[in-house]
C-alpha positions as CSV (number, residue, x, y, z in Angstrom):
1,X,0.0,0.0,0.0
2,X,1.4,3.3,-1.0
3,X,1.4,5.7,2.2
4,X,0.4,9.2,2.2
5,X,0.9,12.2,4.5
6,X,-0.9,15.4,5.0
7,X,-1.2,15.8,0.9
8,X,-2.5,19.0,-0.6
9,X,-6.0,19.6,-1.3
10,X,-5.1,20.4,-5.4
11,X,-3.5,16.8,-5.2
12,X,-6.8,14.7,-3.7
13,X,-8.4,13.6,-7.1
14,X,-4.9,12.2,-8.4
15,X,-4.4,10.6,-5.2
16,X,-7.7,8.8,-5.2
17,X,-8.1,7.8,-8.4
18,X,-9.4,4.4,-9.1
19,X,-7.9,1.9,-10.8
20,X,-9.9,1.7,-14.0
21,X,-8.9,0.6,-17.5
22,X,-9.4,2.9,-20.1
23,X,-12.7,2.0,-22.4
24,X,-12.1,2.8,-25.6
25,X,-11.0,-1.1,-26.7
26,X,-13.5,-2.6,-24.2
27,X,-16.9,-0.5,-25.5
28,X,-15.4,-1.9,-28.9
29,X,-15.4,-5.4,-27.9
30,X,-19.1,-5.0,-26.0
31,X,-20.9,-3.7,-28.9
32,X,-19.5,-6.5,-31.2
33,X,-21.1,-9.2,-28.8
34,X,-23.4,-7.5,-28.7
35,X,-24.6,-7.0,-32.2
36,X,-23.7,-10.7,-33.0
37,X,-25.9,-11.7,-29.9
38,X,-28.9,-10.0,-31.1
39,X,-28.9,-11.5,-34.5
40,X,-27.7,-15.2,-34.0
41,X,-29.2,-15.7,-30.5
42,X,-28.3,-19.4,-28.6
43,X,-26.0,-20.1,-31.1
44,X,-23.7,-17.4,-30.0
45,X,-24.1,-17.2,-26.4
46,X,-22.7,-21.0,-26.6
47,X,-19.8,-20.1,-28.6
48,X,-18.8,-17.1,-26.2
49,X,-19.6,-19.7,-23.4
50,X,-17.0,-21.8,-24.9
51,X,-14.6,-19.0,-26.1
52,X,-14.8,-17.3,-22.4
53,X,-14.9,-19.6,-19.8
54,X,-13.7,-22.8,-22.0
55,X,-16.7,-25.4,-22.0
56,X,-19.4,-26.4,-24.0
57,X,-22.6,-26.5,-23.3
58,X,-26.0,-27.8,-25.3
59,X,-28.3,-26.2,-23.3
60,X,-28.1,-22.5,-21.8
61,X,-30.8,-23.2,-19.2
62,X,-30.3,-24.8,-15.6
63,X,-33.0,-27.6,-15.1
64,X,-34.6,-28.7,-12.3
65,X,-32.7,-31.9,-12.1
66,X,-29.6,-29.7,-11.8
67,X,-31.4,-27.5,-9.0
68,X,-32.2,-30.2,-7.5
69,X,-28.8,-31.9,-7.5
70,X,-27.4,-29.1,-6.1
71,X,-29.6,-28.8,-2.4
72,X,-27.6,-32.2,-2.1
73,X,-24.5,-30.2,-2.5
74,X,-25.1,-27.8,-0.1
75,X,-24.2,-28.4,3.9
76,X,-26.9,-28.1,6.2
77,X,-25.0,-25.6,8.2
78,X,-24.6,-23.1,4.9
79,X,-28.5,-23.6,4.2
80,X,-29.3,-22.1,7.6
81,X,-26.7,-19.6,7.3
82,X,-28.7,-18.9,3.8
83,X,-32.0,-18.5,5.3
84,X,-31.2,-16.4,8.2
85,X,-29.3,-13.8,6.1
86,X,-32.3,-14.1,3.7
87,X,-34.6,-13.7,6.6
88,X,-32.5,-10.3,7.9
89,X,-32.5,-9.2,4.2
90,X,-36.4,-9.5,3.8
91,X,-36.9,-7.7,7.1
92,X,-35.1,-4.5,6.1
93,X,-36.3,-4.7,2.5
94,X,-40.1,-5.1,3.5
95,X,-39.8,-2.5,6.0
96,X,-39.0,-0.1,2.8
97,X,-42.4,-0.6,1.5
98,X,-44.3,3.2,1.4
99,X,-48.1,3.6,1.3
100,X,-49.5,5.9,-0.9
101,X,-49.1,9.3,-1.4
102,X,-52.7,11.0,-2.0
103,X,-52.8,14.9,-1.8
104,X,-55.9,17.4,-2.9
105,X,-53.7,20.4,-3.9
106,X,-56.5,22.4,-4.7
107,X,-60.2,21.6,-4.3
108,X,-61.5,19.1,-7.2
109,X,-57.6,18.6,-8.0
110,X,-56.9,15.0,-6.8
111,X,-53.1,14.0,-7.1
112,X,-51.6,10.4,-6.0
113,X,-48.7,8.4,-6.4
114,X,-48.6,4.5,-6.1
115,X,-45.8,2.7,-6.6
116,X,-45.5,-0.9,-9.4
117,X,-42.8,-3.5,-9.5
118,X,-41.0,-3.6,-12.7
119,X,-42.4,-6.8,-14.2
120,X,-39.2,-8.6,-15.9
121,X,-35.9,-8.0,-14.1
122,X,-31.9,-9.3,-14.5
123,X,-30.0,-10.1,-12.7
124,X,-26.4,-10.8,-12.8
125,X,-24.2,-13.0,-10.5
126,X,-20.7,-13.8,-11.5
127,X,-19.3,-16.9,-10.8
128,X,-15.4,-16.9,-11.7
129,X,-12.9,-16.3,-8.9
130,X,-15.6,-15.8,-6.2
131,X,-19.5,-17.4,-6.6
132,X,-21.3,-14.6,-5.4
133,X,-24.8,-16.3,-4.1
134,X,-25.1,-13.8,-1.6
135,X,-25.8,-11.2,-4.2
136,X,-28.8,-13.4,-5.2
137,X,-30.1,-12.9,-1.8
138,X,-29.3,-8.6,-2.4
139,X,-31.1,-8.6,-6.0
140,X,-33.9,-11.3,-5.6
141,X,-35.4,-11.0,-2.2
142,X,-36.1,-7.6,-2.7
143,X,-37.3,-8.1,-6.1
144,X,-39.8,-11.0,-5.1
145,X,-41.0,-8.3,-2.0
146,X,-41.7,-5.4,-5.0
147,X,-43.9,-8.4,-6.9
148,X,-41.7,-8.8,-10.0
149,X,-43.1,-11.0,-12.2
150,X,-40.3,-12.7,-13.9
151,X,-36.5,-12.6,-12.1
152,X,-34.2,-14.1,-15.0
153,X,-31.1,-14.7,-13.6
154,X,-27.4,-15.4,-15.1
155,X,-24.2,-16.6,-14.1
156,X,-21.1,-18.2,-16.0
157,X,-20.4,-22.0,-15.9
158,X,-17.7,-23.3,-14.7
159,X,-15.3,-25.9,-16.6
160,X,-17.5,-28.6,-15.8
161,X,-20.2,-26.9,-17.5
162,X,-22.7,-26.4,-14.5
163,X,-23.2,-23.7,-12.2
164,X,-21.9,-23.5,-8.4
165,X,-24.7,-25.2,-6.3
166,X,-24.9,-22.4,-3.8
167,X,-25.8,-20.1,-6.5
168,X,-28.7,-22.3,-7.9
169,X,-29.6,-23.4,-4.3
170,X,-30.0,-19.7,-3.1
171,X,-31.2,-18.7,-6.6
172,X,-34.2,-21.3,-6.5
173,X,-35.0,-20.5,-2.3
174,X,-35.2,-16.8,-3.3
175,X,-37.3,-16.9,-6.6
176,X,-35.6,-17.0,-9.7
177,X,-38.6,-18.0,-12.3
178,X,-35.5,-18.6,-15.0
179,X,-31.9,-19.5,-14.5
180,X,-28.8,-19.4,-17.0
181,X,-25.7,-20.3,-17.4
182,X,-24.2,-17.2,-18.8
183,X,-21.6,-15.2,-18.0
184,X,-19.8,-12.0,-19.1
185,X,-21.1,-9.3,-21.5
186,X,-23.3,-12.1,-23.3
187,X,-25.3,-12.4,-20.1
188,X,-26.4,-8.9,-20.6
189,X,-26.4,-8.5,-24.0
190,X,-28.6,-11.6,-23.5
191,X,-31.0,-10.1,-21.6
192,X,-30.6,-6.6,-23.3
193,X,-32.0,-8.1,-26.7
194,X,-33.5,-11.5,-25.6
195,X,-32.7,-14.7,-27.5
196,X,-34.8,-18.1,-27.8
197,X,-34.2,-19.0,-24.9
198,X,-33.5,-16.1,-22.6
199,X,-36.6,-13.1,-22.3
200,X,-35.5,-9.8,-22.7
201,X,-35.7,-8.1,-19.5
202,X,-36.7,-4.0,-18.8
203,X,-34.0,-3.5,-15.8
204,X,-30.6,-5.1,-15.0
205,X,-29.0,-5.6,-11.8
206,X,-25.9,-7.1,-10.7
207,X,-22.2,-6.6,-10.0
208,X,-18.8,-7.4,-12.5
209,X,-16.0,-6.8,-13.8
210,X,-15.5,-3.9,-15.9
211,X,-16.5,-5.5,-19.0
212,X,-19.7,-6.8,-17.1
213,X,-19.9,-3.0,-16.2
214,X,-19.2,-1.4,-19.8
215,X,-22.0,-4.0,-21.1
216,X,-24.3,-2.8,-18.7
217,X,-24.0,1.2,-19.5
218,X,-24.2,0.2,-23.2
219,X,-27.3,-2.0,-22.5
220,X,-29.2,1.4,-21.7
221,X,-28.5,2.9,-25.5
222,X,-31.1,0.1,-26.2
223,X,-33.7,0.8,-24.1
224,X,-32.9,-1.2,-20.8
225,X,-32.0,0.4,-17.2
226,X,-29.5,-0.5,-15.0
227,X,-29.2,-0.4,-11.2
228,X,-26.2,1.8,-11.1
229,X,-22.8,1.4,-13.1
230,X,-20.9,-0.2,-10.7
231,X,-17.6,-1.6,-10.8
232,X,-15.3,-3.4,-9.2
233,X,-15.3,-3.3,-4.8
234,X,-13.6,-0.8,-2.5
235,X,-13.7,0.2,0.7
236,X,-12.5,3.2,2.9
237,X,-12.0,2.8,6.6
238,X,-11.1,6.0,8.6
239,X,-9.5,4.8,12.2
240,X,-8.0,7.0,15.0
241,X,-6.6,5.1,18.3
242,X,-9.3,3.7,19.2
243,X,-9.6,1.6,16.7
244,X,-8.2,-2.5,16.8
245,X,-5.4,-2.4,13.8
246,X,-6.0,-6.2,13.5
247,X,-9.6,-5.4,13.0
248,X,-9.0,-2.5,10.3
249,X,-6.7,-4.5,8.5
250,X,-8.9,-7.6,8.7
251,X,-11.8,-5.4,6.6
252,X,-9.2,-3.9,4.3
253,X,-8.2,-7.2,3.3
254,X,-11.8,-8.6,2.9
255,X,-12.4,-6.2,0.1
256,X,-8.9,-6.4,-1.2
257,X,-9.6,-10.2,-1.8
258,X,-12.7,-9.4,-4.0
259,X,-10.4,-8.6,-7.3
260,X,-7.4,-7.3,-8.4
261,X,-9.0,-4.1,-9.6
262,X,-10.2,-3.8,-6.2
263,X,-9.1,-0.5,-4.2
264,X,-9.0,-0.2,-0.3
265,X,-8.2,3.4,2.0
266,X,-7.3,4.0,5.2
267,X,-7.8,7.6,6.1
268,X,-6.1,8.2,9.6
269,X,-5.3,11.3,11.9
270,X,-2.7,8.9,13.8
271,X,0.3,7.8,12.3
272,X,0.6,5.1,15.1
273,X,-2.5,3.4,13.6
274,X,-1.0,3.6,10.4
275,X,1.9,1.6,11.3
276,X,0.3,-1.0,13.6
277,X,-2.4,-1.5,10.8
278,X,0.2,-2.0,8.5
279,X,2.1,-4.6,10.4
280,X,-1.1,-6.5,10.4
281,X,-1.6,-6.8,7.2
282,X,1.2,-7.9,6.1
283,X,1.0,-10.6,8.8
284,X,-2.9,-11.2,8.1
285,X,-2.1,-11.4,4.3
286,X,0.2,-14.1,4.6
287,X,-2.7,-16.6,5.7
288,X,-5.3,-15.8,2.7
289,X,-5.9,-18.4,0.3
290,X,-6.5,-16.0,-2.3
291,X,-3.3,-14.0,-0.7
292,X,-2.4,-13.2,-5.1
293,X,-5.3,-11.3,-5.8
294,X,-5.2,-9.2,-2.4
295,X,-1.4,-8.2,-2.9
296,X,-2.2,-7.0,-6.6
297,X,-5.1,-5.5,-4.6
298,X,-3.1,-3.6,-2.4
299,X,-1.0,-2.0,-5.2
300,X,-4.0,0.0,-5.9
301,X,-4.5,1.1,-2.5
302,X,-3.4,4.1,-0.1
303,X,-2.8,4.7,3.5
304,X,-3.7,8.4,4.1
305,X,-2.7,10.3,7.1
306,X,-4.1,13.7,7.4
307,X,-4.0,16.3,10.4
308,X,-7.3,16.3,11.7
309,X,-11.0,14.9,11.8
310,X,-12.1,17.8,9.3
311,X,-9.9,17.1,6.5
312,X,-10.5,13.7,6.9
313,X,-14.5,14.0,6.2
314,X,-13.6,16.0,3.2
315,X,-11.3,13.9,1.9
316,X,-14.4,11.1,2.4
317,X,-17.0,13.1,0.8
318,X,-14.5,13.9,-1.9
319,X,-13.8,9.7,-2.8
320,X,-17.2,8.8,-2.3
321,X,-16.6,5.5,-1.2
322,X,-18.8,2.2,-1.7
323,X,-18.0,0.7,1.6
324,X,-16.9,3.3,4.3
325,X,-16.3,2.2,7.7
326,X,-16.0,4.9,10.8
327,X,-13.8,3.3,13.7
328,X,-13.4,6.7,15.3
329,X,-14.0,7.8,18.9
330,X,-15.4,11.3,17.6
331,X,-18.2,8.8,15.3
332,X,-21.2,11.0,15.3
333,X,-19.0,13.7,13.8
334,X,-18.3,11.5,10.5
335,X,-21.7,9.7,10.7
336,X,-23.7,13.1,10.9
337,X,-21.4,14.8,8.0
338,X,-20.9,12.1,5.9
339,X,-22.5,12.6,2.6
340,X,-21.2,10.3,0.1
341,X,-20.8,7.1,1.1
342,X,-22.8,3.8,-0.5
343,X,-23.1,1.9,3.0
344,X,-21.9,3.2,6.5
345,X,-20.0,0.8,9.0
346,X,-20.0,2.3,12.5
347,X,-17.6,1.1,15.3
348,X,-15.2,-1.6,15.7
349,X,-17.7,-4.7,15.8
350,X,-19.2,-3.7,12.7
351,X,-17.1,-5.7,10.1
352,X,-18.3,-4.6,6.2
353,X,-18.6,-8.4,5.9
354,X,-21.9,-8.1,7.9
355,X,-23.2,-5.6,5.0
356,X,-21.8,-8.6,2.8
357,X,-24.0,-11.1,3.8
358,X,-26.5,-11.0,6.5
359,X,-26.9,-7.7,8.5
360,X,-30.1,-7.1,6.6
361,X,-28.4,-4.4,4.2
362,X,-27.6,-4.3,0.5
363,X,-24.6,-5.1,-1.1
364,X,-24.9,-3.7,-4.1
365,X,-23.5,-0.4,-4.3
366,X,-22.3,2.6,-6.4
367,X,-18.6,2.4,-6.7
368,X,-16.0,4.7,-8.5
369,X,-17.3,8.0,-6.8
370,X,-20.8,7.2,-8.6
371,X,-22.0,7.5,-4.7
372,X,-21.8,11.1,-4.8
373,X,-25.3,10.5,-7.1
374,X,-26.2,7.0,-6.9
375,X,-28.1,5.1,-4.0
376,X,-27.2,1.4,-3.2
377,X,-29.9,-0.8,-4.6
378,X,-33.1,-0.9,-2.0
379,X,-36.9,-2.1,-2.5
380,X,-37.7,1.1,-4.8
381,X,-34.8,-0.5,-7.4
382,X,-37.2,-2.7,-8.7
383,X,-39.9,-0.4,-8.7
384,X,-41.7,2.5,-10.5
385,X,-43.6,5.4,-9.2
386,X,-46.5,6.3,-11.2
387,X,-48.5,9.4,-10.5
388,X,-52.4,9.9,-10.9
389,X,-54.5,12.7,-11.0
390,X,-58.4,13.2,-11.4
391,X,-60.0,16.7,-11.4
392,X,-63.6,17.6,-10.9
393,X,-65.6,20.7,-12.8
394,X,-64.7,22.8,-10.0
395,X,-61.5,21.4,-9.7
396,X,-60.6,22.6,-13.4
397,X,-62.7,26.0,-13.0
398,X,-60.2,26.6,-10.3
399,X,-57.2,25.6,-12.0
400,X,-58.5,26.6,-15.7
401,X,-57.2,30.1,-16.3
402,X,-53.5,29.4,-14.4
403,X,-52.9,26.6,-17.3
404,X,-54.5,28.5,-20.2
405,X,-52.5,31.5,-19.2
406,X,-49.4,29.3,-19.0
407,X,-49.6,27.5,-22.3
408,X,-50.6,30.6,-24.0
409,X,-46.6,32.5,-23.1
410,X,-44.9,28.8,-23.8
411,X,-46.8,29.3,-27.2
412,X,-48.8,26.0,-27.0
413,X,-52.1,26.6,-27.9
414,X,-53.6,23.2,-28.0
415,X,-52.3,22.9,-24.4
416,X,-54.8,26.3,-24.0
417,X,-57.4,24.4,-26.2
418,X,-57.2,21.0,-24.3
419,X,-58.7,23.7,-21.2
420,X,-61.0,26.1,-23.3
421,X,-63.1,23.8,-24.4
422,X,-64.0,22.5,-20.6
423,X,-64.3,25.7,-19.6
424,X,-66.9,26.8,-22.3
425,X,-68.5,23.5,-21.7
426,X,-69.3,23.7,-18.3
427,X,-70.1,27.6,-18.7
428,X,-72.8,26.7,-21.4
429,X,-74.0,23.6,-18.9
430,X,-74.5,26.2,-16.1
431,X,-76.0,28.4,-18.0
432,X,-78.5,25.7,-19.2
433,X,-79.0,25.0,-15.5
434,X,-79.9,28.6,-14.9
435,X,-82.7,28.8,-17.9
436,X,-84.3,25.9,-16.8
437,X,-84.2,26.7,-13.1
438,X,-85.8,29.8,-14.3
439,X,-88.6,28.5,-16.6
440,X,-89.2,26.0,-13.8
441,X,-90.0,29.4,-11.6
């Protein structure tokens, strides 16, 4: 990790950059699967399967035999650690749910919003280096909770051909109506265009790598949304002396494991921490499994020290983190002020890992500074607000002459027209009203 002291203010943006490829070559490569998805359908997803992650398959769709097979794969101990972090999830995501809004703003002017689940949704799990199934619990629960009708799911095959079983275990216990073994930009230009086999969804969700990402944010020039364009993980952890270095370095190194695009931060004011957190990584990183991938990881990565608790915030706010944990004895100062972050982490017992998996929170996050204007994905994600509005005669008596006057300086008159007409309607029916009240005299 490259350390850092007390650096200039004109230097922050350089000195938190992420470690992102240039596009140019990969946008190239996505619109060519792209376009060769859309025309030869199947065909081609199995010849990127093969050319990608080096098997064939004859058929793109998981089974119910292979769903099956895989509960038998699963321990009993990892099924219940499954269904409690899906129970947590679905408690925080149903607690999300809004009634509706319903407002006269005027008399006879009615206005209400209600809120409808987007009916076919994507989503995304890769499956190489890590098998993410606890992003199936992130995208789907929440998903099944809004009422989506359809939840296609994709994920890559491994050499064998088949799909890790906690993936199709947790996808089939959360609700996936249709499951795939796809991976990479073909998973989303899949589900952008739709094939034989795979429906074309309205909304994609999932995490990737940054050609999964790049397929995404191309995916909307044809009509599909996305959750957010995120990328690959990081994590920023600001740490005084009250803070456990073996713990700090313990949740630097959990997102440092993700990739080797990944990028961790550790924003100090003591220089003390800095060293002892450093010393346990090193010893810490030693022990991991997937020890390669976290010390490319850390290549990307910083350890800041700055003077006090106020540079420090704006030094947060300015990075934007994705995951941002506050170990800090002065916590309800960053807490209070923090204002881009994708998911907080307050104190030492309050590992990002638990965000990971089964606080209750989502996972899937706006990464690369897109925090400073994206939210993490929540119950509204796969949802739609539509608005209503029903006016009576008096309502549009009242209102009438503001909209006519209004469309008449933008120059619209059939806007004006759309009210005239009403107006002289109801004006003739009253005055009908009158003549007969009066012959009936």
């Amino acid at each position: 990790m490259q350390r850092i002291q007390n650096p200039e203010r004109k230097n922050w943006s350089d000195i938190l950059k992420r470690p992102t490829q240039e596009l140019g070559d990969i946008e190239t490569t996505v619109e060519r699967i792209f376009s060769e998805v859309k025309s030869l359908g199947d065909s081609k997803l199995k010849d990127y399967t093969s050319q990608f992650d080096g098997v064939q398959i004859s058929k793109i769709q998981i089974t119910a035999k292979e769903i099956q097979k895989a509960e038998t794969q699963i321990s009993k101990e990892l099924k219940e650690a499954i269904k409690m972090a899906k129970a947590n999830i679905e408690a925080f995501h149903q607690a999300q749910q809004t009634e509706k809004v319903d407002v006269e703003t005027m008399p006879g002017v009615q206005c209400w919003q209600e809120k409808r689940p987007i009916q076919i949704v994507g989503l995304y799990i890769p499956g190489g280096t890590a098998p993410l199934f606890s992003t199936i619990l992130m995208l789907a629960v929440p998903a099944k909770i809004a009422g989506c009708d359809e939840i296609i799911l994709c994920s890559p095959p491994n050499k064998e051909g088949s799909v890790h079983p906690a993936i199709l275990y947790t996808a089939n216990l959360c609700g996936a109506t249709q499951i795939f073994k796809i991976g990479g930009i073909q998973a989303i230009a899949a589900m952008t265009f739709g094939t034989e086999s795979v429906p074309k969804v309205y909304k994609i969700f999932g995490p990737g790598n940054q050609f999964v990402t790049v397929a995404k944010q191309i995916a909307t020039k044809y009509g599909v949304a996305i959750d957010m364009p995120a990328g690959p993980s990081e994590l920023l952890v600001v740490a005084d002396d009250t803070a456990n270095p073996a713990f700090v370095a313990s949740d630097l190194l959990s997102q440092a494991e993700h990739g080797v695009d990944s990028q961790v931060v550790l924003v100090s004011t003591s220089e003390e921490l800095i060293k002892r957190t450093e010393q346990e990584i090193k010893a810490q990183l030693a022990l991991l499994p997937r020890k390669e991938i976290a010390e490319r990881a850390m290549e990307n990565s910083k350890l800041i020290l700055v003077a006090n608790d106020r540079i420090a915030l704006d030094l947060i706010n300015e990075y934007g983190p994705e995951h941002y944990i506050v170990c800090v004895e002065n916590e309800k100062f960053y807490v209070e002020n923090t204002v881009n972050a994708g998911s907080v982490f307050i104190g030492n017992y309050t590992p990002e890992s638990a965000g990971d998996y089964a606080s209750g929170t989502n996972h899937t996050l706006p990464t690369n500074g897109y925090a400073k204007q994206y939210s993490g994905v929540n119950l509204d994600s796969f949802m739609k607000s539509m608005t209503f509005q029903k006016i009576t005669p008096k309502g549009i008596q009242g209102i009438g002459r503001t909209i006519e006057l209004m469309a008449e300086a933008e120059g619209l008159q059939a806007h004006k027209n759309a009210v005239t007409l009403r107006l002289h309607a109801l004006n003739e029916k009253s005055s009908e009203e009158d003549e007969n009240s009066n012959d009936g005299q």
